[in-house]
Biopython code that builds the backbone (N, CA, C, O; Angstrom):
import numpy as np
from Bio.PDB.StructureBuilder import StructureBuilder

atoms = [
    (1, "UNK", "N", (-9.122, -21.064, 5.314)),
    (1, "UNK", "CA", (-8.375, -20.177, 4.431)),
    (1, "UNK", "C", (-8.637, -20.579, 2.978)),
    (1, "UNK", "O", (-9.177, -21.576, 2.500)),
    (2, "UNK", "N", (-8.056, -19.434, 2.397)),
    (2, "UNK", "CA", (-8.829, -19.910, 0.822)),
    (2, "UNK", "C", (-7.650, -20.910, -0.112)),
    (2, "UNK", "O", (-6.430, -20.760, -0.029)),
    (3, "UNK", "N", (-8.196, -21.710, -0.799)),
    (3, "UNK", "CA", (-7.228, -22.050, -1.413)),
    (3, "UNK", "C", (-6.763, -21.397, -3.049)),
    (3, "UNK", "O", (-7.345, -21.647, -4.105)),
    (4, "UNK", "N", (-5.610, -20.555, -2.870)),
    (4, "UNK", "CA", (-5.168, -19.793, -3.647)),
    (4, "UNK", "C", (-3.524, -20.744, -4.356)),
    (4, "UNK", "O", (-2.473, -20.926, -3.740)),
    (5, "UNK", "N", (-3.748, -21.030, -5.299)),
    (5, "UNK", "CA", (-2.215, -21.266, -5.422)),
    (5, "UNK", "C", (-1.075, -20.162, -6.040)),
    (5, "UNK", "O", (-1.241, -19.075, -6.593)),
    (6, "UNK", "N", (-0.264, -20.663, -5.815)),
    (6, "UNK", "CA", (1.060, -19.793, -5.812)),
    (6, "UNK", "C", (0.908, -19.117, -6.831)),
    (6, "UNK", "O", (0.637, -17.919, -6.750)),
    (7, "UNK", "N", (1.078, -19.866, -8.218)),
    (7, "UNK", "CA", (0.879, -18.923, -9.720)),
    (7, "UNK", "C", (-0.541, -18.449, -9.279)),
    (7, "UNK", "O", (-0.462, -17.297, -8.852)),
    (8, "UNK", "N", (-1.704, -18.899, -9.239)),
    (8, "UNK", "CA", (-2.558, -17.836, -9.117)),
    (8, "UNK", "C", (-2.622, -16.488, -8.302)),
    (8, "UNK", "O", (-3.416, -15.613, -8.647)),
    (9, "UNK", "N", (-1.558, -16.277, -6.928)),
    (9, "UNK", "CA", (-1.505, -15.757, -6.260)),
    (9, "UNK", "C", (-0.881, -14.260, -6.914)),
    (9, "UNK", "O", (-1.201, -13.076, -6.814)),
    (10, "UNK", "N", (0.262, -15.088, -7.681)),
    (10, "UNK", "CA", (1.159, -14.094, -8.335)),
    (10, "UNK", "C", (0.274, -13.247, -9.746)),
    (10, "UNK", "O", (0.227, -12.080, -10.135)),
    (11, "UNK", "N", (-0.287, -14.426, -10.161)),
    (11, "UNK", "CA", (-0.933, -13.449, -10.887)),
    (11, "UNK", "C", (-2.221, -12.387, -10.870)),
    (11, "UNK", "O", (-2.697, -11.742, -11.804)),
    (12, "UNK", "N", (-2.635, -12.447, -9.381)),
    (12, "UNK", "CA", (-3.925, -11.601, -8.799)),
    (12, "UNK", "C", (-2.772, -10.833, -8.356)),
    (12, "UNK", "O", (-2.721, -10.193, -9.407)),
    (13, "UNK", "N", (-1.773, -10.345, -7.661)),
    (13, "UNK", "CA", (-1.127, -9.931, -7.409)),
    (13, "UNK", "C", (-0.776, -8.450, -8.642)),
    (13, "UNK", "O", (-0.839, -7.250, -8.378)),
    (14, "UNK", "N", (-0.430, -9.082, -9.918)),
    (14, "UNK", "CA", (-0.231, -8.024, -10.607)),
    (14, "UNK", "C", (-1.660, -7.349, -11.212)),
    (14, "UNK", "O", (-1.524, -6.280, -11.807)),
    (15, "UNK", "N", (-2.808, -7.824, -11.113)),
    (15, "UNK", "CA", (-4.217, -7.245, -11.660)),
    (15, "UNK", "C", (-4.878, -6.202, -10.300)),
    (15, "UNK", "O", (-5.568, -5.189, -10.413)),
    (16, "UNK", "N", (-4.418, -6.821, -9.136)),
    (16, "UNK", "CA", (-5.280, -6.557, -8.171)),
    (16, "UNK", "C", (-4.201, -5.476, -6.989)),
    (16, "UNK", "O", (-4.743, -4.763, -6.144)),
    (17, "UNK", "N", (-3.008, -5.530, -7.114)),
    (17, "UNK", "CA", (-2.237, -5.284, -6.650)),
    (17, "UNK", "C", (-1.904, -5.728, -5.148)),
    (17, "UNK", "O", (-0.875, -6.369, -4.938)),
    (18, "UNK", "N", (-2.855, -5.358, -4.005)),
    (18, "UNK", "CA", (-2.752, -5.541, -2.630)),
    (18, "UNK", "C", (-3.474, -6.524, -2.169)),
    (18, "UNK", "O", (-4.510, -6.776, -2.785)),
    (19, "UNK", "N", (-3.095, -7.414, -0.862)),
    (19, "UNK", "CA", (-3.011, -7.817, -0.862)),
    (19, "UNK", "C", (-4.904, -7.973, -0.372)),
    (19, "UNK", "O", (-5.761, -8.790, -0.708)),
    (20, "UNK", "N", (-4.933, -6.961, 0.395)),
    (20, "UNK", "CA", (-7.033, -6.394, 1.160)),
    (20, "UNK", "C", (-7.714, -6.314, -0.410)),
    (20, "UNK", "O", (-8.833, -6.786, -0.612)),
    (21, "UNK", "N", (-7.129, -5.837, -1.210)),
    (21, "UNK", "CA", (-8.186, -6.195, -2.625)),
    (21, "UNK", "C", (-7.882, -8.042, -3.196)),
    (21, "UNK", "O", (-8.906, -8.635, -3.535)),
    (22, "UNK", "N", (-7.401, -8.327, -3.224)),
    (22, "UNK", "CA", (-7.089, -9.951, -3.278)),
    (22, "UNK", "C", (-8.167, -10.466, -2.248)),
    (22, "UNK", "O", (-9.145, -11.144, -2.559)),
    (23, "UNK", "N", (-7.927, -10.151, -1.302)),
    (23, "UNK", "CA", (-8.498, -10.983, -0.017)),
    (23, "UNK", "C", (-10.553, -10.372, -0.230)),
    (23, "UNK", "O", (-11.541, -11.080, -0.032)),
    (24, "UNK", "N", (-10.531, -9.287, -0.557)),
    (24, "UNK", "CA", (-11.709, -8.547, -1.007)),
    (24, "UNK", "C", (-12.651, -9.398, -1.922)),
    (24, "UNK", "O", (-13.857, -9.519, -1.706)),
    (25, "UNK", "N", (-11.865, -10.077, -3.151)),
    (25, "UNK", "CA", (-12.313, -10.831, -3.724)),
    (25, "UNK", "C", (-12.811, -12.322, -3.652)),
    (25, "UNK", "O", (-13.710, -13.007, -4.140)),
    (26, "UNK", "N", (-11.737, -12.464, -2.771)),
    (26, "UNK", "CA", (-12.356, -13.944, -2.413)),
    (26, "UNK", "C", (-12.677, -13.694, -0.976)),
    (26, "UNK", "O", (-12.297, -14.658, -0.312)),
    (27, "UNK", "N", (-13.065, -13.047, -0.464)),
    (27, "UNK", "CA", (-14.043, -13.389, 0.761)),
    (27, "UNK", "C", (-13.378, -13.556, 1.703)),
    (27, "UNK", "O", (-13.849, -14.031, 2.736)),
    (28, "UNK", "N", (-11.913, -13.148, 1.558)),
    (28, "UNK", "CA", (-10.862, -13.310, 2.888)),
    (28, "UNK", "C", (-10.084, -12.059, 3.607)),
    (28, "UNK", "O", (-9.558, -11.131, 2.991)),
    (29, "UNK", "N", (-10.110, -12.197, 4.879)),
    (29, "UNK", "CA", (-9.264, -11.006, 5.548)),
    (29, "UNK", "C", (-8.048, -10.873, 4.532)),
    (29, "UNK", "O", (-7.692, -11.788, 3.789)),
    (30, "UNK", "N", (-7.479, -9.659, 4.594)),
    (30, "UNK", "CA", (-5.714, -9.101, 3.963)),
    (30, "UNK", "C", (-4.757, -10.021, 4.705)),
    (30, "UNK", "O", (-3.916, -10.726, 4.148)),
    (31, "UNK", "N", (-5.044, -9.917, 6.513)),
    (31, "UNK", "CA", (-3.871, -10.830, 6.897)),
    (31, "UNK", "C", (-3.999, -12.264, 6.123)),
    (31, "UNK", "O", (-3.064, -12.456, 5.345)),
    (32, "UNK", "N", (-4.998, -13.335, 6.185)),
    (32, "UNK", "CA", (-5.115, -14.258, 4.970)),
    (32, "UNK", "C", (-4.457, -14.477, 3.629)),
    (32, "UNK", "O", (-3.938, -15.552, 3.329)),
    (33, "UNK", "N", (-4.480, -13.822, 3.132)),
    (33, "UNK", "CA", (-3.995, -13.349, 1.937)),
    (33, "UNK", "C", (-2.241, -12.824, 2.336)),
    (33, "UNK", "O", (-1.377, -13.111, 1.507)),
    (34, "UNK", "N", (-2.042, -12.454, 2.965)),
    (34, "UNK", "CA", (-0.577, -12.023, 3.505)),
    (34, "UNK", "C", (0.262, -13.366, 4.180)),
    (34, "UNK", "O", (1.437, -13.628, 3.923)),
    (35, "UNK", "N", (-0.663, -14.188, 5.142)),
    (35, "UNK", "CA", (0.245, -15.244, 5.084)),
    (35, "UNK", "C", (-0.070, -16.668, 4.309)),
    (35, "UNK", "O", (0.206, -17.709, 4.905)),
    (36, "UNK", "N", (-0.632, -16.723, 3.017)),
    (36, "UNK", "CA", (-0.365, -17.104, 1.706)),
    (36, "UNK", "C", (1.081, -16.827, 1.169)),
    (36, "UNK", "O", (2.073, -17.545, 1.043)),
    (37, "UNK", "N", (0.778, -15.298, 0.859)),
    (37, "UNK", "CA", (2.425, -15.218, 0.439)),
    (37, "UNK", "C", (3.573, -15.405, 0.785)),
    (37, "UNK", "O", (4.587, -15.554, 0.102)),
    (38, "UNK", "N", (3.302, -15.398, 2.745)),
    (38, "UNK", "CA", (4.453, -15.468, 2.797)),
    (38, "UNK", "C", (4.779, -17.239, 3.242)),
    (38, "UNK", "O", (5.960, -17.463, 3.508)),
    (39, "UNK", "N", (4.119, -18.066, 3.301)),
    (39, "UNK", "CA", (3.590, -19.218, 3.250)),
    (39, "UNK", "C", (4.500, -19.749, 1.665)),
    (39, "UNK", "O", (5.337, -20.648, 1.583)),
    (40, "UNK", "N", (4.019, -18.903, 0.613)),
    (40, "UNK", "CA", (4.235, -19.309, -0.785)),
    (40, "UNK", "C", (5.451, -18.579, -1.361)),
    (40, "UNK", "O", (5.915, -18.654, -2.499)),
    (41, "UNK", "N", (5.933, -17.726, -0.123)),
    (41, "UNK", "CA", (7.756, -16.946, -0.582)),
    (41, "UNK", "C", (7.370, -15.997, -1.973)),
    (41, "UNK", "O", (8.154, -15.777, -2.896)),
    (42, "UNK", "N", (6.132, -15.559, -1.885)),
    (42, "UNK", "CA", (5.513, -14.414, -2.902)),
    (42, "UNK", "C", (5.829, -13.165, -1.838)),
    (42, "UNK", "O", (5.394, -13.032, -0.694)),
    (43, "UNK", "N", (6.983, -12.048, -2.798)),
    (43, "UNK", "CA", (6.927, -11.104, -2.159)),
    (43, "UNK", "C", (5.528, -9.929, -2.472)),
    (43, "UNK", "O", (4.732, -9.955, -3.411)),
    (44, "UNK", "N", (5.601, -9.023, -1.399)),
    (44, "UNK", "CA", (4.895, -8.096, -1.720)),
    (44, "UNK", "C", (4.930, -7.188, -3.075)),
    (44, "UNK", "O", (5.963, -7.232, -3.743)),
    (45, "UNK", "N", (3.880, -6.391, -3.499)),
    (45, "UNK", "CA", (4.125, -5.571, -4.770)),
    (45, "UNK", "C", (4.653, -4.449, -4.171)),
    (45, "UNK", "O", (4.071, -3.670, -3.415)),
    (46, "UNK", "N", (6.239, -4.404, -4.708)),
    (46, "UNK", "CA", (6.541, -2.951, -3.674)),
    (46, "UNK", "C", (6.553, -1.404, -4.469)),
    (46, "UNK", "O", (7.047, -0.382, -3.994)),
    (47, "UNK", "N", (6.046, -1.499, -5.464)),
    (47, "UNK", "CA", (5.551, -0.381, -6.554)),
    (47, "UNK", "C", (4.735, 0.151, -5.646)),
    (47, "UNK", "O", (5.142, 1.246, -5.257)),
    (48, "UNK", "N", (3.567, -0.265, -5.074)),
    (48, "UNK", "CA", (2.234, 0.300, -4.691)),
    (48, "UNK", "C", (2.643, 1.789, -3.647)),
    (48, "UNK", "O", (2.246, 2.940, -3.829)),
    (49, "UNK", "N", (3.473, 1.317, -2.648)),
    (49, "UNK", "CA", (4.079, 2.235, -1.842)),
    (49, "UNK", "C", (4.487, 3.589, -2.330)),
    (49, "UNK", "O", (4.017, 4.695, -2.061)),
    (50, "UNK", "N", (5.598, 3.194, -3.210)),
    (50, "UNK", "CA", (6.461, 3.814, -3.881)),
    (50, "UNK", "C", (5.795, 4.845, -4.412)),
    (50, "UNK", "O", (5.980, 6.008, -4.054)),
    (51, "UNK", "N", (5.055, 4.522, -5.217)),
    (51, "UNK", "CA", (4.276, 5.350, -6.270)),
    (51, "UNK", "C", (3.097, 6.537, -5.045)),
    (51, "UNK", "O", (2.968, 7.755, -5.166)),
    (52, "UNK", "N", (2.562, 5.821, -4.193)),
    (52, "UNK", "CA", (1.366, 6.495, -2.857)),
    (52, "UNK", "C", (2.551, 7.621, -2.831)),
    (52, "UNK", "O", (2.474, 8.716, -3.387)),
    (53, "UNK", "N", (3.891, 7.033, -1.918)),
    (53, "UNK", "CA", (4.890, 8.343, -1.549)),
    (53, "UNK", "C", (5.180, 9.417, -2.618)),
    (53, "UNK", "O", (5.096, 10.641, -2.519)),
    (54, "UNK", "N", (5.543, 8.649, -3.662)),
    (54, "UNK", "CA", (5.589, 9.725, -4.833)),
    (54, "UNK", "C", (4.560, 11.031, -4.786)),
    (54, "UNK", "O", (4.908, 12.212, -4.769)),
    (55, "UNK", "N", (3.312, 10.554, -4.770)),
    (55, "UNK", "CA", (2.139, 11.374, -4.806)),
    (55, "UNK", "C", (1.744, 12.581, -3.617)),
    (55, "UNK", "O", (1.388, 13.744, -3.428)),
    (56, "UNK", "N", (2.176, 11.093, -2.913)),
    (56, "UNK", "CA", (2.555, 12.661, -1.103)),
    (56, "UNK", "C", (3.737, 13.662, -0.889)),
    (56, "UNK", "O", (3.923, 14.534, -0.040)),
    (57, "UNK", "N", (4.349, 13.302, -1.779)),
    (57, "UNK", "CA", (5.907, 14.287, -1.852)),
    (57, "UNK", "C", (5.435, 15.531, -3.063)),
    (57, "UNK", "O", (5.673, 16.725, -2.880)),
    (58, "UNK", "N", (4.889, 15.110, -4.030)),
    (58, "UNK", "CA", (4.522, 15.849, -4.702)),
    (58, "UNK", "C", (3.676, 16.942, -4.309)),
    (58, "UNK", "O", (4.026, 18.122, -4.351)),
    (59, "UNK", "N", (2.213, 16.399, -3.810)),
    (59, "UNK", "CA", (1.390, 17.520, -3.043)),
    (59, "UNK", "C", (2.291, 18.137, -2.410)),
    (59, "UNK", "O", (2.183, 19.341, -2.640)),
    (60, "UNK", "N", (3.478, 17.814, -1.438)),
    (60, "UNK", "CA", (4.006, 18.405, -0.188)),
    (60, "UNK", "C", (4.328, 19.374, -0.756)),
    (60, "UNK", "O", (3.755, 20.399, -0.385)),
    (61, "UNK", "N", (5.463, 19.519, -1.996)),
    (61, "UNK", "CA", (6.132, 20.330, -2.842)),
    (61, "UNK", "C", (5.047, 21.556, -3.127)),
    (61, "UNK", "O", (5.303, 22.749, -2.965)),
    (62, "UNK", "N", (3.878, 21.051, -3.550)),
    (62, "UNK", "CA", (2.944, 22.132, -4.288)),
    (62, "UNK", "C", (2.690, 22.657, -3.377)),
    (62, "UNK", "O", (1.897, 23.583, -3.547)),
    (63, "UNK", "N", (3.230, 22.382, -1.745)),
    (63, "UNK", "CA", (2.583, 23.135, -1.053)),
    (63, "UNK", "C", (1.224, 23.020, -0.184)),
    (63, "UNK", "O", (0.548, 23.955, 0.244)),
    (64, "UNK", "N", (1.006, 21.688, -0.041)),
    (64, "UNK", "CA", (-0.300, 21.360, 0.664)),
    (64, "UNK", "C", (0.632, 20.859, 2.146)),
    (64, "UNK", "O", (1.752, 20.399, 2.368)),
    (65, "UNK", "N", (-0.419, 21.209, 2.848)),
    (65, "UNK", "CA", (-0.223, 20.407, 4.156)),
    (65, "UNK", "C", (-0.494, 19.181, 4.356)),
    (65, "UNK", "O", (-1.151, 18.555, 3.524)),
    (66, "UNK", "N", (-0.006, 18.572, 5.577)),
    (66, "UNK", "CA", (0.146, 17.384, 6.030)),
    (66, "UNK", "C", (-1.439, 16.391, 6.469)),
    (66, "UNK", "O", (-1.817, 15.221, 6.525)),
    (67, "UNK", "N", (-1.821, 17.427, 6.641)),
    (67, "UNK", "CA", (-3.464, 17.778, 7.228)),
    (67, "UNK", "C", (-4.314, 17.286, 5.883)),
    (67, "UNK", "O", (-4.911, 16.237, 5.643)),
    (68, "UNK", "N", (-4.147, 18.278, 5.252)),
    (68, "UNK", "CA", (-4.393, 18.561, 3.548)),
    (68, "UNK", "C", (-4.619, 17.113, 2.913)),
    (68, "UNK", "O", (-5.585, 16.401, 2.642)),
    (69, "UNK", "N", (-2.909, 17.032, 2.793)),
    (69, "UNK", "CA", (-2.575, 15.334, 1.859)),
    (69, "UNK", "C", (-3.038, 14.124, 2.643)),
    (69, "UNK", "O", (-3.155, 13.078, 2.005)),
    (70, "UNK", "N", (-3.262, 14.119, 3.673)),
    (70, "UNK", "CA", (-4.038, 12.935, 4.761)),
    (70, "UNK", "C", (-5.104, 13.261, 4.284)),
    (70, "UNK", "O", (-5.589, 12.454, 3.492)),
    (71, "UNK", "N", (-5.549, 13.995, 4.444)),
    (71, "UNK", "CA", (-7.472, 13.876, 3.666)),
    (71, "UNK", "C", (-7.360, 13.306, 2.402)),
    (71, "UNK", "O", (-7.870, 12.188, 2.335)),
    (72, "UNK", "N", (-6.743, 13.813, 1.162)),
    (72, "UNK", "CA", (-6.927, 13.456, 0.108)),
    (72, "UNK", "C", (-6.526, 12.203, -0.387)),
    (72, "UNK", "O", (-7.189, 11.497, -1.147)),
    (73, "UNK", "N", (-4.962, 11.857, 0.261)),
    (73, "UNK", "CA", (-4.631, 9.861, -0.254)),
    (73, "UNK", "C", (-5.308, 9.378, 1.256)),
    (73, "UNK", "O", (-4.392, 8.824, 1.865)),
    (74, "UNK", "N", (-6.158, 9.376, 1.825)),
    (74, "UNK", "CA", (-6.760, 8.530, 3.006)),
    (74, "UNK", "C", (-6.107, 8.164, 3.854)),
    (74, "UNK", "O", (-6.492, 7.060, 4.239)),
    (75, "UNK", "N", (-5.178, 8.568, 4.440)),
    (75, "UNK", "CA", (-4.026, 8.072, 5.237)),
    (75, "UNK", "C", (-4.247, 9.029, 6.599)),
    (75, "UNK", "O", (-4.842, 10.092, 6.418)),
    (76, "UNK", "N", (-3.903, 8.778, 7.624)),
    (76, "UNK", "CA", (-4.105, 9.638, 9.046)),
    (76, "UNK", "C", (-2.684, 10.307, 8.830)),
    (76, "UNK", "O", (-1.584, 9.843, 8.530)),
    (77, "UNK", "N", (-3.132, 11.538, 9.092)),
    (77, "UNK", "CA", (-2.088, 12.535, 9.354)),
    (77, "UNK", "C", (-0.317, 12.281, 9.888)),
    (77, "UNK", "O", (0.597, 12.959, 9.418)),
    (78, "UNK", "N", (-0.110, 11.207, 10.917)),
    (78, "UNK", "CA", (0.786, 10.872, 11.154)),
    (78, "UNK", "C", (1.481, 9.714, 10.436)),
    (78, "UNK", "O", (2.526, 9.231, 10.870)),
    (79, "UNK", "N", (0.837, 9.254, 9.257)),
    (79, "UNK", "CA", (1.265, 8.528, 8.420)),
    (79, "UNK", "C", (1.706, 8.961, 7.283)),
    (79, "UNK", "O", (2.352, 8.175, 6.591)),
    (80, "UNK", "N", (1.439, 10.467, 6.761)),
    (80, "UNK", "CA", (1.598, 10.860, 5.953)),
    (80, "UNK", "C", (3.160, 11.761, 6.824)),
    (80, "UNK", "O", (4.214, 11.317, 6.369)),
    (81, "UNK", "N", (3.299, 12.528, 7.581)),
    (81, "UNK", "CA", (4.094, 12.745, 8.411)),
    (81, "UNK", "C", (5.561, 11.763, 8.465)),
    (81, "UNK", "O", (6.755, 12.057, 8.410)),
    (82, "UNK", "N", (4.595, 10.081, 8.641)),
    (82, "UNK", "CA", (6.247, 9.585, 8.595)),
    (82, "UNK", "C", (6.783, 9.733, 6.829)),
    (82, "UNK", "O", (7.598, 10.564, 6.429)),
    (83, "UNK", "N", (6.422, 9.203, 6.392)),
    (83, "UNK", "CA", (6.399, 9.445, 4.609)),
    (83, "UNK", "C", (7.311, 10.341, 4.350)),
    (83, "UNK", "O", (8.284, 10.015, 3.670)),
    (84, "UNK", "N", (7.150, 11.867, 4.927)),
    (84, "UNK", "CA", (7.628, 12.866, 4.712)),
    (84, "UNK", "C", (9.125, 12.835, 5.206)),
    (84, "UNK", "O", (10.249, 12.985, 4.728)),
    (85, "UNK", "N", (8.450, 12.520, 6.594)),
    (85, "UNK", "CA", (9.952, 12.502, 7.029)),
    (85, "UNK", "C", (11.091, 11.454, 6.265)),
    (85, "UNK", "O", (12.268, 11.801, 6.163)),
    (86, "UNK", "N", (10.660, 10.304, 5.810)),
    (86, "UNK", "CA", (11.530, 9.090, 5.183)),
    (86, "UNK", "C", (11.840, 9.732, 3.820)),
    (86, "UNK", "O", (12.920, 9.331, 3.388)),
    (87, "UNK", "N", (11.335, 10.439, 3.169)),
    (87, "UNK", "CA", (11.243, 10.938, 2.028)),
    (87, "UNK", "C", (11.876, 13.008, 2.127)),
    (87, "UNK", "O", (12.244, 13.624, 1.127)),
    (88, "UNK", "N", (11.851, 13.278, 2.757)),
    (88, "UNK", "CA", (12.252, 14.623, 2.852)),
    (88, "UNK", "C", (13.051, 14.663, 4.158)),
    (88, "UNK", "O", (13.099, 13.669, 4.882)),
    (89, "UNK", "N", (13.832, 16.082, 4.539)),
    (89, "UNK", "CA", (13.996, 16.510, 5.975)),
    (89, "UNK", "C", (13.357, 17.466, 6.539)),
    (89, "UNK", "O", (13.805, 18.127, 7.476)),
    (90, "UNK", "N", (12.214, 17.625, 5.995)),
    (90, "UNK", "CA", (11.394, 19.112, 5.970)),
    (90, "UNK", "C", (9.789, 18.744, 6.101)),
    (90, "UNK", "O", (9.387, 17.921, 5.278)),
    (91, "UNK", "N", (8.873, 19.240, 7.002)),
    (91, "UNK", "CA", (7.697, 19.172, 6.921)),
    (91, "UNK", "C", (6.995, 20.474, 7.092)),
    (91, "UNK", "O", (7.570, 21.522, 7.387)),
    (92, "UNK", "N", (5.080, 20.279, 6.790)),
    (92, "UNK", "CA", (4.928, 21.651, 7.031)),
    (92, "UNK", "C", (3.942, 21.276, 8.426)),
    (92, "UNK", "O", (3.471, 22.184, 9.112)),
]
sb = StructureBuilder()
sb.init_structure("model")
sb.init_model(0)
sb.init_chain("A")
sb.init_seg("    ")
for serial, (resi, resn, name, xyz) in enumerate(atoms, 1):
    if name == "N":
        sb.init_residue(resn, " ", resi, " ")
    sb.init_atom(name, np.array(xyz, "f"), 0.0, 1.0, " ", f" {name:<3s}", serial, name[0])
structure = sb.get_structure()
Protein backbone atom coordinates (compact mmCIF):
# COMPACT_ATOMS: atom_id res chain seq x y z
CA UNK A 1 0.00 0.00 0.00
CA UNK A 2 1.14 3.41 -0.64
CA UNK A 3 2.46 5.42 1.88
CA UNK A 4 0.21 8.46 2.00
CA UNK A 5 0.11 10.47 5.16
CA UNK A 6 -2.82 11.84 6.78
CA UNK A 7 -2.20 15.71 5.97
CA UNK A 8 -1.17 14.65 2.63
CA UNK A 9 -4.20 12.58 2.25
CA UNK A 10 -6.41 15.47 3.22
CA UNK A 11 -4.90 17.61 1.10
CA UNK A 12 -5.14 15.38 -2.32
CA UNK A 13 -8.46 14.99 -1.14
CA UNK A 14 -9.47 18.64 -1.74
CA UNK A 15 -7.39 18.97 -5.37
CA UNK A 16 -8.32 15.57 -6.51
CA UNK A 17 -11.52 15.02 -4.89
CA UNK A 18 -12.22 11.02 -5.00
CA UNK A 19 -10.88 8.80 -3.72
CA UNK A 20 -10.17 6.33 -7.68
CA UNK A 21 -8.52 9.74 -8.82
CA UNK A 22 -6.15 9.80 -5.64
CA UNK A 23 -5.51 6.17 -5.99
CA UNK A 24 -5.16 6.96 -10.05
CA UNK A 25 -2.28 8.94 -9.18
CA UNK A 26 -0.30 7.02 -7.22
CA UNK A 27 -0.67 3.75 -8.78
CA UNK A 28 -3.23 2.41 -6.28
CA UNK A 29 -6.70 0.69 -6.39
CA UNK A 30 -9.75 3.35 -4.87
CA UNK A 31 -10.41 0.57 -2.25
CA UNK A 32 -6.53 1.42 -1.14
CA UNK A 33 -6.97 4.75 -0.94
CA UNK A 34 -10.45 4.25 0.95
CA UNK A 35 -8.98 2.23 3.66
CA UNK A 36 -6.22 4.93 4.24
CA UNK A 37 -8.91 7.13 5.19
CA UNK A 38 -10.62 5.25 7.01
CA UNK A 39 -7.43 3.84 8.69
CA UNK A 40 -6.54 7.81 9.12
CA UNK A 41 -10.46 8.85 10.40
CA UNK A 42 -10.35 11.13 6.99
CA UNK A 43 -13.89 11.42 6.04
CA UNK A 44 -15.08 11.22 2.59
CA UNK A 45 -15.62 14.50 0.32
CA UNK A 46 -19.33 14.52 0.60
CA UNK A 47 -19.83 17.60 -1.87
CA UNK A 48 -18.93 15.27 -4.83
CA UNK A 49 -22.32 13.35 -4.51
CA UNK A 50 -24.31 16.13 -3.70
CA UNK A 51 -23.46 18.28 -6.44
CA UNK A 52 -23.62 14.66 -9.32
CA UNK A 53 -27.47 14.54 -7.68
CA UNK A 54 -27.95 18.11 -8.11
CA UNK A 55 -27.16 17.71 -11.83
CA UNK A 56 -29.47 14.54 -12.19
CA UNK A 57 -32.45 16.30 -10.62
CA UNK A 58 -31.96 19.06 -12.76
CA UNK A 59 -31.86 17.18 -16.20
CA UNK A 60 -34.91 15.19 -14.62
CA UNK A 61 -36.82 18.58 -14.25
CA UNK A 62 -35.87 19.67 -17.91
CA UNK A 63 -37.37 16.72 -18.71
CA UNK A 64 -34.84 14.10 -19.80
CA UNK A 65 -35.21 10.58 -19.03
CA UNK A 66 -33.71 8.23 -16.79
CA UNK A 67 -32.23 6.41 -19.81
CA UNK A 68 -31.18 9.89 -21.14
CA UNK A 69 -29.33 11.20 -17.76
CA UNK A 70 -27.53 7.62 -17.31
CA UNK A 71 -25.88 8.14 -20.61
CA UNK A 72 -24.83 11.56 -20.04
CA UNK A 73 -23.38 11.63 -16.01
CA UNK A 74 -22.09 7.79 -16.74
CA UNK A 75 -24.02 6.13 -14.25
CA UNK A 76 -26.28 2.81 -15.16
CA UNK A 77 -29.74 3.56 -15.39
CA UNK A 78 -30.72 2.09 -12.05
CA UNK A 79 -28.43 4.30 -10.30
CA UNK A 80 -29.65 7.22 -11.58
CA UNK A 81 -33.26 5.80 -10.73
CA UNK A 82 -32.21 5.40 -7.07
CA UNK A 83 -31.02 9.21 -7.00
CA UNK A 84 -34.34 10.10 -8.17
CA UNK A 85 -36.13 8.29 -6.06
CA UNK A 86 -33.95 9.66 -2.75
CA UNK A 87 -34.23 13.01 -4.24
CA UNK A 88 -37.84 13.21 -5.73
CA UNK A 89 -41.21 11.00 -5.44
CA UNK A 90 -41.63 11.01 -9.10
CA UNK A 91 -39.77 9.34 -11.99
CA UNK A 92 -40.03 9.18 -15.70
Amino acid sequence: MATLKKEELKKLQKTLKTDAAIGKKYGISRQAVHQLRVKYGVQPVANKSLERDQKILGLYKQGKTGQGIAKMVKLSVSQVYRILKKRTSKRK
